[in-house]
N, C-alpha and C positions, 0 to 999 in steps of 0.2 A: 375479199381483196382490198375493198376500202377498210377506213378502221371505224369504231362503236362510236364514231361522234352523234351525239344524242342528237336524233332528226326535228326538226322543226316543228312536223305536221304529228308528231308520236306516234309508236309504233302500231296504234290502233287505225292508222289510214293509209300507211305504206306496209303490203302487204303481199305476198305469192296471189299469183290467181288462183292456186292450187287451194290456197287457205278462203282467198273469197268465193270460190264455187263450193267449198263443205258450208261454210257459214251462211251459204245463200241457199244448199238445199236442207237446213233442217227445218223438221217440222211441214215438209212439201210431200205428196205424195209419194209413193214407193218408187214408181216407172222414173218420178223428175230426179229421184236422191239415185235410181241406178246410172239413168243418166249422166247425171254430175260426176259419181263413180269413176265411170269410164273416161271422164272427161282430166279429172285429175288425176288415174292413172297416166294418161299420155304427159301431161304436165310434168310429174313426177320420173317417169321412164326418160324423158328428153335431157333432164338432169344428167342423165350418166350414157343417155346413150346416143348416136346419129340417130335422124330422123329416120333413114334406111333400116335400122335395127329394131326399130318400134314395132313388131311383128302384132298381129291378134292373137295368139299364144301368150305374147309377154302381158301383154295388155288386160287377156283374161285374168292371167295368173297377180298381175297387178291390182287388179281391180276384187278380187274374188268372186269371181262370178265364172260361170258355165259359156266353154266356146259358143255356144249354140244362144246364150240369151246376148252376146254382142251384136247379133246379126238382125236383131228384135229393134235396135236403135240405131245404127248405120248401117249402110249397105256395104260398105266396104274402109279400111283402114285409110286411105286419103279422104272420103268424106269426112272421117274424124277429125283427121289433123287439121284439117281447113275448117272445120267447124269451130274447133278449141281455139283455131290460132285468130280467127273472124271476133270470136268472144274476148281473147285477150286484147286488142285492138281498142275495143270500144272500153275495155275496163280500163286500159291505158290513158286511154283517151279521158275517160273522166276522172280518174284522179288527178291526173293535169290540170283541167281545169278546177276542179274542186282546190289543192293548193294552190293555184295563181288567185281563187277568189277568195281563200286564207288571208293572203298575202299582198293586199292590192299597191301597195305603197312597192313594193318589188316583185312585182309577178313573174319577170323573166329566170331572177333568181329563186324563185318558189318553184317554178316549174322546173325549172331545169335540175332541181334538188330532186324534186319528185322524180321524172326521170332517170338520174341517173340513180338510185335507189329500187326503183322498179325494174331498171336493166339487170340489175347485180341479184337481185329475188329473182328473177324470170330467166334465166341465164338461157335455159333451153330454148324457150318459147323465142326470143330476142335471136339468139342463133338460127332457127329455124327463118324467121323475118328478113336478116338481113344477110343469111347467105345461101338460103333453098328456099330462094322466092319462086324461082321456076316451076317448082315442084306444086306449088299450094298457090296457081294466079288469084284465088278468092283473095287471100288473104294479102295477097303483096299489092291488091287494090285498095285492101283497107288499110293499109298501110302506110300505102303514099298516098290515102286523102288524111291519112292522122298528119303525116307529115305536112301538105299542103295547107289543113286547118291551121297548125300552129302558126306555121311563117306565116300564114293572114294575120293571123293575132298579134304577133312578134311587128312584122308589117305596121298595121293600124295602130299599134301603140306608137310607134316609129314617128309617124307622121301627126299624130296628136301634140306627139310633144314639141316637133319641129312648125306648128302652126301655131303654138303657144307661142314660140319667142319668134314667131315671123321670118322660120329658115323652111316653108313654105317648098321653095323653088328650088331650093339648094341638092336635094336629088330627086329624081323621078320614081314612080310606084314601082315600073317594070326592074329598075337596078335594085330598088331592097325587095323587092320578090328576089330576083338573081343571086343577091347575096345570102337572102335566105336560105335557098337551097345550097348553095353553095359552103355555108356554115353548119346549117344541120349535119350535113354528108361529114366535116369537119368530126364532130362530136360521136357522131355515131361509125366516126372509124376509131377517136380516140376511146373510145369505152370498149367497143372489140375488143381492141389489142389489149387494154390492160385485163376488160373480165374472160371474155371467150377463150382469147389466142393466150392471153397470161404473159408477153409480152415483159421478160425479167426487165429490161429498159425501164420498162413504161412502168412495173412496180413496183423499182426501186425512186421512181420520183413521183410517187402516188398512196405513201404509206398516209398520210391524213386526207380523211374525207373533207375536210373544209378547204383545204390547198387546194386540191382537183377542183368543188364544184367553183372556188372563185374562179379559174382557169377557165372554165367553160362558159360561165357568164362574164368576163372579161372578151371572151372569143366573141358573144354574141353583141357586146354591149358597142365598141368599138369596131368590129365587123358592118354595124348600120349605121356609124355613124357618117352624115354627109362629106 
């Protein structure tokens, strides 16, 4: 959807979860790689299909493996999805931070690179998050503490800088918490429409990836400011 602008962090740290759970089970025991298996067939099946459609047939047939050894490592197909989607969360979550600590001189723009990068890889996993949270509460809690984490960071940077030049007083912690949420929800409707929902609008004024992420760290930068 976005276009090949060469990413910052290279392509070796912005990545599918799909590709970091193969890359993380070689060389691990058989049980942890069938594990993983199953883990990025659902990754993979979410690509192309509703979460509703994710059956254990496909899932086997995804995975290569025998109906009868899935049931060896979940009990049933929502314990999975909420397992993968709890996993992707926290993978999310550290690449985040791993590019803002790339990046310290522009962390907001680092992250939010990474981010939106991650969204457009993850496409399934990201639609499952943000609109069949009902379905998966594990994971729609790790979600909104990914969420919550950042705006603290977004937050405390905020106020770092405003105690640097003595604008201290000029807003209060509770209104850029507020706007924090208030901005993320922003971003994480604009990335929907353009990747999920495909939004012909939103991609015919989204054909460069640098135009978008400036847009979205312009949203955040001036969004906190007092």
């Amino acid at each position: 959807m976005l276009d090949p602008d060469p990413h910052p962090l290279g392509p070796d740290r912005i990545r599918s979860y799909a590709d970091f759970l193969d890359q993380q089970s070689h060389d691990r025991p058989k049980g942890e790689r069938t594990s993983a298996r199953i883990r990025i067939a659902a990754c993979n099946l979410l690509h192309r299909l509703s979460p509703q459609e994710v059956t254990i047939p496909a899932l086997c047939k995804e995975a290569g493996i025998a109906h009868g050894t899935f049931y060896l490592y979940f009990p049933d197909r929502t314990r999975l999805m909420a397992d993968t989607l709890l996993g992707f969360v926290t993978f999310l979550q550290d690449a985040m931070r791993q590019a803002s600590a790339l990046e310290p001189q522009d962390r907001i723009r680092a992250a939010t690179t990474a981010y939106a990068e991650l969204f457009e890889r993850n496409a399934g996993l990201m639609n499952c998050l943000l609109h069949h949270h009902d379905t998966f509460p594990e994971a729609r809690a790790a979600f909104g503490k990914l969420n919550r984490e950042w705006i603290e960071t977004v937050v405390a940077s905020v106020q770092k800088r405003l105690r640097l030049s003595d604008r201290a007083g000029d807003i209060t912690h509770e209104e850029l918490l507020r706007r924090g949420h208030a901005l993320g929800g922003m971003v994480d409707q604009y990335l929907s429409g353009l990747i999920l929902s495909a939004d012909p609008a939103l991609i015919a004024l989204s054909t460069r990836r640098s135009a978008v992420i400036d847009t979205l760290c312009r949203i955040w930068e001036r969004g906190m400011e007092p």
